[in-house]
Z-matrix of the N, CA and C atoms (Angstrom, degrees):
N
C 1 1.473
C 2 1.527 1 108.91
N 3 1.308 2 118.90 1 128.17
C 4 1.399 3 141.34 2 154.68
C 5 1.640 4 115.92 3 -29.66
N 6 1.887 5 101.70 4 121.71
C 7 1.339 6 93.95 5 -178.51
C 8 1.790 7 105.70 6 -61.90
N 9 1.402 8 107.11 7 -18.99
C 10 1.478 9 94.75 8 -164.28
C 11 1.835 10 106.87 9 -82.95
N 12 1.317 11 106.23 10 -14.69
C 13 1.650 12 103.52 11 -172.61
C 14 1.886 13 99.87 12 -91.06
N 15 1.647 14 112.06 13 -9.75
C 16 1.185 15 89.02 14 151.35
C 17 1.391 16 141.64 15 -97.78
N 18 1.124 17 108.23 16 -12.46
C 19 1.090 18 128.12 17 155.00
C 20 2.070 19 127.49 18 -43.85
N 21 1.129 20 91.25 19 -19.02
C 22 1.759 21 113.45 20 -161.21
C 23 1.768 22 89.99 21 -111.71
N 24 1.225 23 133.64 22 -31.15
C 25 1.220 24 141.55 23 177.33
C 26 1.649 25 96.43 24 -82.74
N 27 1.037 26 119.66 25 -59.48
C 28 1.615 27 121.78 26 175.73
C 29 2.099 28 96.75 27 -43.85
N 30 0.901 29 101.27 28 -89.81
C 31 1.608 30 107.64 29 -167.05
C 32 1.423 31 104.37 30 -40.39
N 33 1.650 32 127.57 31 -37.08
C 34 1.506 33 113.73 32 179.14
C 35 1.603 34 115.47 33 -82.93
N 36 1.323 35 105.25 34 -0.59
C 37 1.541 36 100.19 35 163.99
C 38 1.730 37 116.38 36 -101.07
N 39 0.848 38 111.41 37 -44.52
C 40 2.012 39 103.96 38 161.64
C 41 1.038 40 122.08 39 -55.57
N 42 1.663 41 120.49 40 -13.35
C 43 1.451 42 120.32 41 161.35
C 44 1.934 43 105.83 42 -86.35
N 45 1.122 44 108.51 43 -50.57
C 46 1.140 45 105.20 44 -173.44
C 47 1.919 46 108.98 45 -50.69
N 48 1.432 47 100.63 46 -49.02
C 49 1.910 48 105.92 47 179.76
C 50 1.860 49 91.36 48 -53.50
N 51 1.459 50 101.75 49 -53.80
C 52 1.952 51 89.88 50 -174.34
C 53 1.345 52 116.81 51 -35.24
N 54 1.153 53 108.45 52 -51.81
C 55 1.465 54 123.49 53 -172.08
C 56 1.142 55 144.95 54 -53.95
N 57 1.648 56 87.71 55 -36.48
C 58 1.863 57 123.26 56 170.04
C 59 1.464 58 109.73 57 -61.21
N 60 1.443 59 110.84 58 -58.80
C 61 1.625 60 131.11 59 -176.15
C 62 1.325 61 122.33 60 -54.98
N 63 1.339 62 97.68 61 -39.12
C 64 1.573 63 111.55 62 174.73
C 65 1.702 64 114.35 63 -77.09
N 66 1.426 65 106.55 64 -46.01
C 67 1.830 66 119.79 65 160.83
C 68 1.418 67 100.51 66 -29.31
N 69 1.826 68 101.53 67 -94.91
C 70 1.070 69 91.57 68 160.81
C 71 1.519 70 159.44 69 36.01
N 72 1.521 71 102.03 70 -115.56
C 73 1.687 72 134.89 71 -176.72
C 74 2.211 73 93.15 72 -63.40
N 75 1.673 74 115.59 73 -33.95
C 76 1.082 75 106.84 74 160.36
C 77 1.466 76 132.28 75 -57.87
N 78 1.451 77 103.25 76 -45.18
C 79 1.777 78 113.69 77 172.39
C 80 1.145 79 118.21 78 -67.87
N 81 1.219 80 126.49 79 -10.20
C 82 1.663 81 125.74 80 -164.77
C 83 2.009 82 93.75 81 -90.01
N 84 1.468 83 88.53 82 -46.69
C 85 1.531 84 92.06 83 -166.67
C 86 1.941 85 112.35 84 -73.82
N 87 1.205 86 93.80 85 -20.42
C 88 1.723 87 98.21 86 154.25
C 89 0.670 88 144.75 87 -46.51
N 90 1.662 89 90.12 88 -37.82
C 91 1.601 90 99.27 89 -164.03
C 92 1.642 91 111.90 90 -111.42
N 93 1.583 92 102.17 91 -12.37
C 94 1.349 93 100.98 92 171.90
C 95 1.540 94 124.47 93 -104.58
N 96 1.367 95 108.74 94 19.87
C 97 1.809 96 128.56 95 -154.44
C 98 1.726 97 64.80 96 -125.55
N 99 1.573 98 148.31 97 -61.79
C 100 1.506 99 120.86 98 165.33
C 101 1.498 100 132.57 99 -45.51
N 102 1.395 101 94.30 100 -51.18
C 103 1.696 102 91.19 101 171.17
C 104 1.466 103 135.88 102 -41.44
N 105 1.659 104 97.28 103 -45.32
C 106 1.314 105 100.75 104 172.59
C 107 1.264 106 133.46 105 -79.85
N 108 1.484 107 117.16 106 -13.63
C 109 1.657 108 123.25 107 168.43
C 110 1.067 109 88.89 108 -72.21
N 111 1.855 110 133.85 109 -61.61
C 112 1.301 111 98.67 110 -173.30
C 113 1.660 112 147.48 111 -75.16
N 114 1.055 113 107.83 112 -1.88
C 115 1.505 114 128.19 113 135.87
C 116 1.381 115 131.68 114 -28.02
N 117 1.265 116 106.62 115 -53.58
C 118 1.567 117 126.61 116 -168.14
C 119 1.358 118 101.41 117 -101.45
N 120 1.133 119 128.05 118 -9.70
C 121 1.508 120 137.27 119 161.27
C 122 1.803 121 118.83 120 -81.39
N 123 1.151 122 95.00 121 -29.38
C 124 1.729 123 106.77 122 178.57
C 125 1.815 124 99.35 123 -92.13
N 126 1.451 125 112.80 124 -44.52
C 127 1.107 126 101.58 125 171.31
C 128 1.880 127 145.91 126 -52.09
N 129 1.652 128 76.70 127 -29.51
C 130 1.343 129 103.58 128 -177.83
C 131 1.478 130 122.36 129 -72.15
N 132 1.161 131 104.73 130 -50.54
C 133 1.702 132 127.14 131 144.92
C 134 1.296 133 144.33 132 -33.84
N 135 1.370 134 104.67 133 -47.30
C 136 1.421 135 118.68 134 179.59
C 137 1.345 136 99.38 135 -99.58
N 138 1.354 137 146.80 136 -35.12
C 139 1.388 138 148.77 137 150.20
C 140 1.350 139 101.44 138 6.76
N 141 1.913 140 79.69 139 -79.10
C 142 2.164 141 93.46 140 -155.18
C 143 2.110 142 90.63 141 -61.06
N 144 0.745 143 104.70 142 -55.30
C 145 1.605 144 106.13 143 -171.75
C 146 1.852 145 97.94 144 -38.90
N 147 0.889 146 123.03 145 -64.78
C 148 1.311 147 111.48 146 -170.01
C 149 1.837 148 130.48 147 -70.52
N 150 1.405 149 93.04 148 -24.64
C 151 1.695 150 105.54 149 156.08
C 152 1.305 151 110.02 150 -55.80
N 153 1.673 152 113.06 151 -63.68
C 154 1.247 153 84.69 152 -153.68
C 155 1.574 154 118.32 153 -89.96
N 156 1.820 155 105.71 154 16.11
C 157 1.586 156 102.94 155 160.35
C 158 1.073 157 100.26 156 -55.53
N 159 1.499 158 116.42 157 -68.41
C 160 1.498 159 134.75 158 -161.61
C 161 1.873 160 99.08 159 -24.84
N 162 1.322 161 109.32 160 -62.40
C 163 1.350 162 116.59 161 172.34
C 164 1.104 163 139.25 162 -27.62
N 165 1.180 164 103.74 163 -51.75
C 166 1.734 165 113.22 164 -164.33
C 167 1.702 166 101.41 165 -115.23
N 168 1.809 167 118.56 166 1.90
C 169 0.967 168 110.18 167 166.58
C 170 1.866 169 116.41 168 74.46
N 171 1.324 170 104.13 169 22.37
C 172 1.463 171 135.29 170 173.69
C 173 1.767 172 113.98 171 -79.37
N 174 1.273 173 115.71 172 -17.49
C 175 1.472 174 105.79 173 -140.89
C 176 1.293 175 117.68 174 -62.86
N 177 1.486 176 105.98 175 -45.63
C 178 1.497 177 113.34 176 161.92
C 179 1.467 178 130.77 177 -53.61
N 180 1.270 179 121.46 178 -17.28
C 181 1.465 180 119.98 179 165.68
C 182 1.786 181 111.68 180 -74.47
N 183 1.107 182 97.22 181 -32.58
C 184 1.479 183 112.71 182 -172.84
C 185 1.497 184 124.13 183 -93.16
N 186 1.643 185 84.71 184 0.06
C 187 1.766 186 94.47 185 -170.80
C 188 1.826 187 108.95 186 -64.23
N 189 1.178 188 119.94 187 -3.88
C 190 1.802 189 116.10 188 -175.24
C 191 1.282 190 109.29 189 -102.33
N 192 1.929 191 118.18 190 -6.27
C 193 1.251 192 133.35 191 159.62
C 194 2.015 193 101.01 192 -50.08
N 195 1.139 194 122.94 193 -64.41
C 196 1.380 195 135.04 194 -145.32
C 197 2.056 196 91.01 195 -101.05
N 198 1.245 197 108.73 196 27.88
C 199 1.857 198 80.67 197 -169.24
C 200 2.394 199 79.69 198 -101.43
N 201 1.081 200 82.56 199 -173.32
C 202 1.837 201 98.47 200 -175.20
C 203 1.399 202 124.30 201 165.80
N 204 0.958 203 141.34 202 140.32
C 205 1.323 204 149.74 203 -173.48
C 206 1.808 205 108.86 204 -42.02
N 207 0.979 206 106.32 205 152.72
C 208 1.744 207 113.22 206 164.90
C 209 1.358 208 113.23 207 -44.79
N 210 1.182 209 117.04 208 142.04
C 211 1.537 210 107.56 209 178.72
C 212 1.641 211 153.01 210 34.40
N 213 1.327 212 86.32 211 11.56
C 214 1.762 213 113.01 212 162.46
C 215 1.892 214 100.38 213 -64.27
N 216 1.677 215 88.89 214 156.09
C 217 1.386 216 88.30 215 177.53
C 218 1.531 217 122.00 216 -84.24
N 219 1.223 218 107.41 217 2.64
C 220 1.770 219 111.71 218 171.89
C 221 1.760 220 110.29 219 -101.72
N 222 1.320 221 110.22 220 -14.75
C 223 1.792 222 119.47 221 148.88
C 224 1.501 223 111.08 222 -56.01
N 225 1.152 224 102.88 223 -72.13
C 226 1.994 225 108.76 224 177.21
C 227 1.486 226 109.53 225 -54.58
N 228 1.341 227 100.49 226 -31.93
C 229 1.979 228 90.66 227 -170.87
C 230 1.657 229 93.62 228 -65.46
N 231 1.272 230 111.61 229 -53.90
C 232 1.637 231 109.49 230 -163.04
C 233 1.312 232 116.79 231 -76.93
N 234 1.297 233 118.26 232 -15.14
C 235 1.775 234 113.56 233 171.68
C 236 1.128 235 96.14 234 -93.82
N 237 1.765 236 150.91 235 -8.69
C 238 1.633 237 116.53 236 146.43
C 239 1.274 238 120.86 237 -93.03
N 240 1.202 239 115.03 238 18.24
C 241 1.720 240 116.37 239 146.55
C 242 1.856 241 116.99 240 -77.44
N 243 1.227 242 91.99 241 -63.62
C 244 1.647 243 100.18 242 176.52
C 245 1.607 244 103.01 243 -46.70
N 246 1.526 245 121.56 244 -49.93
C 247 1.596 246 107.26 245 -168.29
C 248 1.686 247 103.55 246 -75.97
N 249 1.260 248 102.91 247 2.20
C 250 2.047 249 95.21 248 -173.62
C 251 1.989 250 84.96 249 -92.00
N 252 1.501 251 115.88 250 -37.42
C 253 1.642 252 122.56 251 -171.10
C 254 1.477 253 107.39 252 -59.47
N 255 1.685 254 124.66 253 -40.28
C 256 1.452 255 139.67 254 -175.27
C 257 1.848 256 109.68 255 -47.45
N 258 1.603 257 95.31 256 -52.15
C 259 1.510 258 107.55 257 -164.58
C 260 1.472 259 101.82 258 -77.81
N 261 1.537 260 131.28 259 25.17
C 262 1.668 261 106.65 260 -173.33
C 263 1.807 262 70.17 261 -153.34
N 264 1.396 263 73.89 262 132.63
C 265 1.930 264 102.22 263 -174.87
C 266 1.551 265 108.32 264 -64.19
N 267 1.535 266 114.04 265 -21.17
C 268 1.798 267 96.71 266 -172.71
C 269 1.494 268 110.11 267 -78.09
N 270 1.559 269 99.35 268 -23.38
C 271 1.682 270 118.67 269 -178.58
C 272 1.829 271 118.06 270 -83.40
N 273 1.411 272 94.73 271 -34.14
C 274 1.485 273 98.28 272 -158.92
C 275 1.800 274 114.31 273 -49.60
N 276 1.040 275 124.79 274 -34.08
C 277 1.623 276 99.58 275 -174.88
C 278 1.682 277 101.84 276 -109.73
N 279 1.659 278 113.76 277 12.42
C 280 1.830 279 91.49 278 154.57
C 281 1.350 280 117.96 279 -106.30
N 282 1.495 281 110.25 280 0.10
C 283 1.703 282 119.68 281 154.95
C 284 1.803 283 108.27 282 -74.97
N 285 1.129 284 125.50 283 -61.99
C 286 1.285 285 119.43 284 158.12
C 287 1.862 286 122.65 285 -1.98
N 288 1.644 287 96.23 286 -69.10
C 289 1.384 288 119.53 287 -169.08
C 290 1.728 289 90.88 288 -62.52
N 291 1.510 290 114.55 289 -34.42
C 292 1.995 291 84.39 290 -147.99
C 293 1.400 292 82.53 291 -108.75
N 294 1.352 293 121.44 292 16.12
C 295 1.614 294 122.01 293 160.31
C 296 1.681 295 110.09 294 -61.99
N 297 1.557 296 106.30 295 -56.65
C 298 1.321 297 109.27 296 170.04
C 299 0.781 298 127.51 297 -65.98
N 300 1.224 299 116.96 298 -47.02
C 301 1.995 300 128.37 299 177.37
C 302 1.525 301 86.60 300 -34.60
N 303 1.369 302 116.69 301 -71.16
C 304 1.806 303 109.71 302 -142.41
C 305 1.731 304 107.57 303 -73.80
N 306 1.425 305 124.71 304 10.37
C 307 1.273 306 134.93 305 -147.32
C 308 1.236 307 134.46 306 60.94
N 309 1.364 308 130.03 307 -0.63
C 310 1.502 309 127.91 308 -179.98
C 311 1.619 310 133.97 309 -39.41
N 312 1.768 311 88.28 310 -32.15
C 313 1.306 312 102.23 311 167.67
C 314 1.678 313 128.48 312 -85.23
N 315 1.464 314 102.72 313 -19.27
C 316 1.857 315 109.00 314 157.29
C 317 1.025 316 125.26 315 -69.62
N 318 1.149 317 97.66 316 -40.71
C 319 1.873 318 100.93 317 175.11
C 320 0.845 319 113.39 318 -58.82
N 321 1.625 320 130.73 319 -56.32
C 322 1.626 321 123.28 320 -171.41
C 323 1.316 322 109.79 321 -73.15
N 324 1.299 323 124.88 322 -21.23
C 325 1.251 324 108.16 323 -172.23
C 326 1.717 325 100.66 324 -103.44
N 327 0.894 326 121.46 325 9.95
C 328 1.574 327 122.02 326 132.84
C 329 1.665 328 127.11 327 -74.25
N 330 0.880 329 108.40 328 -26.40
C 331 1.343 330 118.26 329 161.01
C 332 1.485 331 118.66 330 -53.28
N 333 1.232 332 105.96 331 -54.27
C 334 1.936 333 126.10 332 -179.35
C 335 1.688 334 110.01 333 -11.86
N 336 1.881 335 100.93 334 -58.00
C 337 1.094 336 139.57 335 171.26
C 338 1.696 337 113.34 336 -43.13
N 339 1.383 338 106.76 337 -38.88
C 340 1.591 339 86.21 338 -179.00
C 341 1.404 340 115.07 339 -68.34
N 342 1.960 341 112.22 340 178.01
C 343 1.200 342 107.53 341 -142.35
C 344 1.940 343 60.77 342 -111.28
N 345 1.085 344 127.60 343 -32.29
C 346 1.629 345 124.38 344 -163.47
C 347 1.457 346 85.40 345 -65.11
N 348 2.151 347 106.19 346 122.99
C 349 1.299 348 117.18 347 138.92
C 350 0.941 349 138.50 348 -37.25
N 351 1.494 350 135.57 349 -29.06
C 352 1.212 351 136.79 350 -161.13
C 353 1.713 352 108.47 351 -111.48
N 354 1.378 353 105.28 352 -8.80
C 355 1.727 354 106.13 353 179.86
C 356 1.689 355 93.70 354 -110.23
N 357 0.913 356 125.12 355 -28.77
C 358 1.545 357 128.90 356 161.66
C 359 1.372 358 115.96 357 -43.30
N 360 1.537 359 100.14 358 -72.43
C 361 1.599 360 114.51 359 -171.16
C 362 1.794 361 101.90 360 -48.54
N 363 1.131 362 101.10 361 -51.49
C 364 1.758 363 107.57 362 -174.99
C 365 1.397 364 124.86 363 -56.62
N 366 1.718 365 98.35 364 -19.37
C 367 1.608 366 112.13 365 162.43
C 368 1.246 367 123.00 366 -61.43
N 369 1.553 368 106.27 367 -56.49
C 370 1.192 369 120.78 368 -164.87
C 371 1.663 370 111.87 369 -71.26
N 372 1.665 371 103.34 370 -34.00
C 373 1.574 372 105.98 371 168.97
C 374 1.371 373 125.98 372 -54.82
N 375 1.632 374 106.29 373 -36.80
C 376 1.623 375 138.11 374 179.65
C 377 1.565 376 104.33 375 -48.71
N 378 1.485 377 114.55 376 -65.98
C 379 1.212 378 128.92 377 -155.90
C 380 1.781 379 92.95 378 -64.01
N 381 1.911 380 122.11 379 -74.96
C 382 0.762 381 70.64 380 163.22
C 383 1.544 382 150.96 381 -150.95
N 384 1.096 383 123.13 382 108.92
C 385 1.449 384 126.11 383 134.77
C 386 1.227 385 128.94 384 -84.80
N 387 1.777 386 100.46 385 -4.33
C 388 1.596 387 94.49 386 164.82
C 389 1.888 388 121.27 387 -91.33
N 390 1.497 389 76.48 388 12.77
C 391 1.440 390 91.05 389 179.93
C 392 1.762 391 108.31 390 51.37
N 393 1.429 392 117.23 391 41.38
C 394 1.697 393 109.05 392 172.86
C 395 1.097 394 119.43 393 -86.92
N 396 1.337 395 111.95 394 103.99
C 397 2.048 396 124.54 395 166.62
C 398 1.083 397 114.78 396 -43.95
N 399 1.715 398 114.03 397 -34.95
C 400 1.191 399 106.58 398 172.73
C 401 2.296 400 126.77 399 -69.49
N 402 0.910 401 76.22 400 -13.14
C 403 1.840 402 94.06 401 -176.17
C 404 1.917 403 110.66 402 -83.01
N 405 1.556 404 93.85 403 -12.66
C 406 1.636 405 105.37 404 -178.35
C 407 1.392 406 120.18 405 -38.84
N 408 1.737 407 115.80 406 -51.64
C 409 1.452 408 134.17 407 -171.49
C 410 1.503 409 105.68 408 -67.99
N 411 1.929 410 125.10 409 -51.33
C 412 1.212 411 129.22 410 -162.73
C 413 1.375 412 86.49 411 -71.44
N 414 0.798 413 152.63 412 -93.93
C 415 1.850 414 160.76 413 157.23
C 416 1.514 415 105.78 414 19.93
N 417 1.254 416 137.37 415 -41.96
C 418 1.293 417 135.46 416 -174.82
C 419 1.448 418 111.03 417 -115.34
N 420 1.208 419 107.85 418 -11.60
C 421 1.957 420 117.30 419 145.23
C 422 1.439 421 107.34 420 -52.35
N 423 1.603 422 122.81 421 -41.77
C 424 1.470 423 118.71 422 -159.86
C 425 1.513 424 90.47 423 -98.87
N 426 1.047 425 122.57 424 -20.72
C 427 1.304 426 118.69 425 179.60
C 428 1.355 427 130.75 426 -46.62
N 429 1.869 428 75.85 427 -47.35
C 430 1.693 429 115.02 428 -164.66
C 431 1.324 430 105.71 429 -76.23
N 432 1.353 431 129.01 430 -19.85
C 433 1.408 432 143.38 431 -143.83
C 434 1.562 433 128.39 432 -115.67
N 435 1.373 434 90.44 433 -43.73
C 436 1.606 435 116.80 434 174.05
C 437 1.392 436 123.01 435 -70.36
N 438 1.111 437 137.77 436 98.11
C 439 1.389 438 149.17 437 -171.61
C 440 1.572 439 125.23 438 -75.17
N 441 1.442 440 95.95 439 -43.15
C 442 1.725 441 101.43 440 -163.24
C 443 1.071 442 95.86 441 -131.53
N 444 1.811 443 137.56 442 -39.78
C 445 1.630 444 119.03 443 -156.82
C 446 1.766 445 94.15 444 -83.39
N 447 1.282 446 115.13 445 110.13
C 448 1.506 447 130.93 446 165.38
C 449 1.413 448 120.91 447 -60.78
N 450 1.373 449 125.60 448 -34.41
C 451 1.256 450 126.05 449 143.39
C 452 1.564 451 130.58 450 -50.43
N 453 1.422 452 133.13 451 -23.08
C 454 0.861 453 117.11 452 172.72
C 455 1.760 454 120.80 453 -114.21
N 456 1.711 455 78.61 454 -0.77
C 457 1.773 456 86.66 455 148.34
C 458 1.391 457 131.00 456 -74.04
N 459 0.813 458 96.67 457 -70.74
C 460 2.227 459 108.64 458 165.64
C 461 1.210 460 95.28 459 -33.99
N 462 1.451 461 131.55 460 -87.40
C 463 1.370 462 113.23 461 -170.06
C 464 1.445 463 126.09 462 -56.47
N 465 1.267 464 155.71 463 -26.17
C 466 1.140 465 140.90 464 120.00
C 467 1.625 466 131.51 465 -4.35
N 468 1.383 467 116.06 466 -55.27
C 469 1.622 468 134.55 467 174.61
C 470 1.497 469 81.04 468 -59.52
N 471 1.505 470 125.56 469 -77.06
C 472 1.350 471 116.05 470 -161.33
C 473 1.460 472 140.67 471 -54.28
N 474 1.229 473 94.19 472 -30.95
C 475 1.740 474 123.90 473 156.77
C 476 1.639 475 112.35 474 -47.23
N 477 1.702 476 109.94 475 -52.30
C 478 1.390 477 104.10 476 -159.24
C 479 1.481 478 89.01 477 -84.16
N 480 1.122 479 143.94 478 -33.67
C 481 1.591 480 134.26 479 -157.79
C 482 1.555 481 105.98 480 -95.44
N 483 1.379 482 106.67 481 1.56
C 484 1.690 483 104.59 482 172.45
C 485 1.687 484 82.67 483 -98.60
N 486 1.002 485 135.63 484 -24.03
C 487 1.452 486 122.55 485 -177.55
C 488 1.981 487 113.00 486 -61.96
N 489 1.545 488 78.49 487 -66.30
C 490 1.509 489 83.39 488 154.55
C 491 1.930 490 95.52 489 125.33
N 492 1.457 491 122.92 490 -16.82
C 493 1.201 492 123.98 491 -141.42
C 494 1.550 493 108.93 492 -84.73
N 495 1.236 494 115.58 493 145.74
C 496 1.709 495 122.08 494 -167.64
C 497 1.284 496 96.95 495 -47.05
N 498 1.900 497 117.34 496 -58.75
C 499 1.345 498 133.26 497 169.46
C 500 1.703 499 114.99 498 -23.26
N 501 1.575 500 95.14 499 -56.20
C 502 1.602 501 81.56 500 -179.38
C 503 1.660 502 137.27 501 -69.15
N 504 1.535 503 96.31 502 -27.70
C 505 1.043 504 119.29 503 168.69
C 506 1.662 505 114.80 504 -55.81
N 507 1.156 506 110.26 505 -56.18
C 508 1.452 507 118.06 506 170.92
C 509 1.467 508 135.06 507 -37.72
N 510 1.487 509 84.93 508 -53.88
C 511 1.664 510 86.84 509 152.46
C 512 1.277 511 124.13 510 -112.81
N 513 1.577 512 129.14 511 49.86
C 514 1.211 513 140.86 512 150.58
C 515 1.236 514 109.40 513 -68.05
N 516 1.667 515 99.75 514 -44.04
C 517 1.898 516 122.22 515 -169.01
C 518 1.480 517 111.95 516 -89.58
N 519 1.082 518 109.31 517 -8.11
C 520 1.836 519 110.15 518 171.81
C 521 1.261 520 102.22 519 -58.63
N 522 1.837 521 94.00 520 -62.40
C 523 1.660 522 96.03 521 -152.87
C 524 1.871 523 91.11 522 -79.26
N 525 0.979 524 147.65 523 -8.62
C 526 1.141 525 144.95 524 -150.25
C 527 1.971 526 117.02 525 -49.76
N 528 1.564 527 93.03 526 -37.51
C 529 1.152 528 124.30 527 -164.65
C 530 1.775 529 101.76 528 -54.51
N 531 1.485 530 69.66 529 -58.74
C 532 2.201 531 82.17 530 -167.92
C 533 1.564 532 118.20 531 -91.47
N 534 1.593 533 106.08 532 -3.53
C 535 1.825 534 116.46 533 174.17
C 536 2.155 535 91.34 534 -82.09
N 537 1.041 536 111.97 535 -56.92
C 538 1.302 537 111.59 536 179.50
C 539 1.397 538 121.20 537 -46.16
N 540 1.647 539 119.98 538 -42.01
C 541 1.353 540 139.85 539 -166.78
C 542 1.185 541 120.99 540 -62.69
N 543 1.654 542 103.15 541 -36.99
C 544 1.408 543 140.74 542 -157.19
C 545 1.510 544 89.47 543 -126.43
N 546 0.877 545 128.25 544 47.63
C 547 2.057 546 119.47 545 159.15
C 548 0.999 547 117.69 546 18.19
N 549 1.450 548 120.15 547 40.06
C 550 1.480 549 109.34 548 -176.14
C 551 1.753 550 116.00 549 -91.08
N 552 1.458 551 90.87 550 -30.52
C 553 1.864 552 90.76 551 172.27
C 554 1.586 553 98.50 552 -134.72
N 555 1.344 554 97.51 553 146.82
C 556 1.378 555 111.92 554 -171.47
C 557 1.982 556 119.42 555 -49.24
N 558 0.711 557 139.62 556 154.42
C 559 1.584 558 126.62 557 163.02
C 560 1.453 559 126.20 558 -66.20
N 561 1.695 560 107.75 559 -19.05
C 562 1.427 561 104.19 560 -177.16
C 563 1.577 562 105.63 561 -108.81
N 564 1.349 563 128.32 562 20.56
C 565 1.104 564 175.68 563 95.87
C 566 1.777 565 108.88 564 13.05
N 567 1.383 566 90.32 565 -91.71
C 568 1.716 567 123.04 566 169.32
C 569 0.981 568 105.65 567 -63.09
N 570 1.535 569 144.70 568 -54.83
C 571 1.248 570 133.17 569 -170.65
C 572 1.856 571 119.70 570 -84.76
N 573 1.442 572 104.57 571 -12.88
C 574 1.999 573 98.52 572 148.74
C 575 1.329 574 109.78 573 -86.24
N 576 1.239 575 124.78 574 -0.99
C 577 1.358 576 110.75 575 -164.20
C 578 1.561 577 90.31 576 -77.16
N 579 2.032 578 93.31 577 -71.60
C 580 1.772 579 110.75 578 -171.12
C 581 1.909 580 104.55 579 -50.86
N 582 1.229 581 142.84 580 -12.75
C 583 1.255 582 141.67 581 149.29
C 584 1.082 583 119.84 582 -42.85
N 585 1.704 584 120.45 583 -53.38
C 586 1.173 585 113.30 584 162.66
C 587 1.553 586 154.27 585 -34.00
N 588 1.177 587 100.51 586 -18.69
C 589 1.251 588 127.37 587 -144.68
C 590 1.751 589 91.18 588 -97.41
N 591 1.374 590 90.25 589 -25.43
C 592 1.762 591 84.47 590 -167.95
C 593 1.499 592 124.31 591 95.33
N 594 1.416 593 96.69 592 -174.01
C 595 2.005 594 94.20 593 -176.12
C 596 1.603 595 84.89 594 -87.88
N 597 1.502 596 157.35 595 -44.50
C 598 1.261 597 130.38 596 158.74
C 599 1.505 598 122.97 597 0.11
N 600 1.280 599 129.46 598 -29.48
C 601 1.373 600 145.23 599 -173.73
C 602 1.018 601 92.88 600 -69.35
N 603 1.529 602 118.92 601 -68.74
C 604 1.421 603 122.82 602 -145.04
C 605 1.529 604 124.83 603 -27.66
N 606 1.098 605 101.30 604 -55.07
C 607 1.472 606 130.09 605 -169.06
C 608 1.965 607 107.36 606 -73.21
N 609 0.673 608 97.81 607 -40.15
C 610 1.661 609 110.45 608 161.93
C 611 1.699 610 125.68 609 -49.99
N 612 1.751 611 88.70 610 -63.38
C 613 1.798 612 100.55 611 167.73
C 614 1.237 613 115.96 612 -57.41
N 615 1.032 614 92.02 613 -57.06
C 616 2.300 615 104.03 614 -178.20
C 617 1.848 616 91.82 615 -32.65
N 618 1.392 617 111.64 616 -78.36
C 619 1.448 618 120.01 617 -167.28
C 620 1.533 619 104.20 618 -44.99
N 621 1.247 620 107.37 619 -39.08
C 622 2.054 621 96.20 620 -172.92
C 623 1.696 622 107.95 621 -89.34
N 624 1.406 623 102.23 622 -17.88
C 625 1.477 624 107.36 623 156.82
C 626 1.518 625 117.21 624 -34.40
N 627 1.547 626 93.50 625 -80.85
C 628 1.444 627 110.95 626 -177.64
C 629 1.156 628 145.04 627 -56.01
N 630 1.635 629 100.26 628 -0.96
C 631 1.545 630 147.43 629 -177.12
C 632 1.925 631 98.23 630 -91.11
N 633 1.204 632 105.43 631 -58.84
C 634 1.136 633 110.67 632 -178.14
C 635 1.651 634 117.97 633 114.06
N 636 1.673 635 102.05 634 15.02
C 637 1.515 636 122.06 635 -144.67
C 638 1.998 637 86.36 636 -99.44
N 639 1.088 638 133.13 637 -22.34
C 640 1.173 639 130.51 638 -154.83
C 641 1.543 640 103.29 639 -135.22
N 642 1.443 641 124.02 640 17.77
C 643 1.247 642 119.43 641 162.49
C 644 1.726 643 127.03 642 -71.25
N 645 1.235 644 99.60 643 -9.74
C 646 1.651 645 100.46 644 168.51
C 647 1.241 646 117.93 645 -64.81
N 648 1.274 647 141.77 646 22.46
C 649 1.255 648 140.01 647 -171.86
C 650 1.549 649 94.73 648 -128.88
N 651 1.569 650 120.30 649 -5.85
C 652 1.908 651 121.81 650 -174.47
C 653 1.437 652 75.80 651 -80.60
């Protein structure tokens, strides 16, 4: 074979790989530039439906209106309604309620369990902004547990202080000692986290103060 016909086999295959990628990188965006209208179509929908339970104080009759498989796109449409319902105080604890009702909160915390960082971490982020009290204990199991991945420490800390619970806080400051010692999460890190928490804190720090448990922050 001809240096020049391999040469001609070389160039029609880096065009051909060009070609693929670009195919491709076209189909992906097809298909996810659909997904998301239809997303925003379920969202849009189930919106008004779930306000105006919220409204009239229906939700629980209506709660088998909104139930759906894991990860269907009318699952995703309605748990980023419920997590937009969580963050606004007139809504926050009857979005709470139909968080659990519909399972959102089993699922992720079946999730906890995976061994994949990245479907884990997304649990633990999940839970909370759903702000679940009930998820407090599994959350400070991983707390308690996790040694080295620093990412799924921080997010954990951040999880428990968007929760808000004395509990979590409590053992924010257990492990505080040896997450600090060991660089595993930043210091300015810990200190939006424990902010979070509110003046509820107060009374908490003082005690681990006086312990001697929370002087890494002098």
């Amino acid at each position: 074979m001809s240096l020049k016909l391999i040469f001609i086999i070389i160039i029609l295959s880096v065009l051909s790989l060009i070609l693929f990628f670009i195919f491709s990188s076209v189909l992906r965006r097809m298909f996810h530039s659909k997904k998301y209208k239809e997303l925003d179509r379920q969202k849009k929908r189930y919106r008004e439906e779930i306000m105006n339970s919220f409204q009239k104080g229906n939700i629980l009759m209506r709660i088998n209106n909104f139930r759906s498989a894991p990860k269907t796109r009318k699952w995703q449409a309605i748990e980023d309604i419920l997590m937009e319902l969580v963050t606004e105080i007139k809504y926050q604890e009857s979005a709470k309620k139909v968080i659990t009702w519909l399972g959102y909160v089993a699922f992720y915390e079946k999730e906890l369990r995976r061994k994949n960082v990245i479907r884990k971490a997304s649990a633990i982020d999940k839970l909370g902004k759903m702000l679940s009290e009930s998820s407090v204990e599994r959350l400070l199991e991983i707390l308690a547990n996790e040694k080295k991945n620093a990412e799924i420490i921080s997010i954990t800390i951040r999880a428990l202080s968007r929760i808000g619970q004395t509990e979590g806080l409590r053992g924010i400051l257990e492990r505080l000692p040896d997450i600090l010692k060991n660089s595993l999460v930043s210091r300015k890190t810990i200190e939006s986290s424990l902010i979070n928490f509110g003046l509820k804190s107060i009374p908490v720090l003082v005690e681990y103060g006086r312990k001697g448990s929370v002087n890494y922050f002098v």
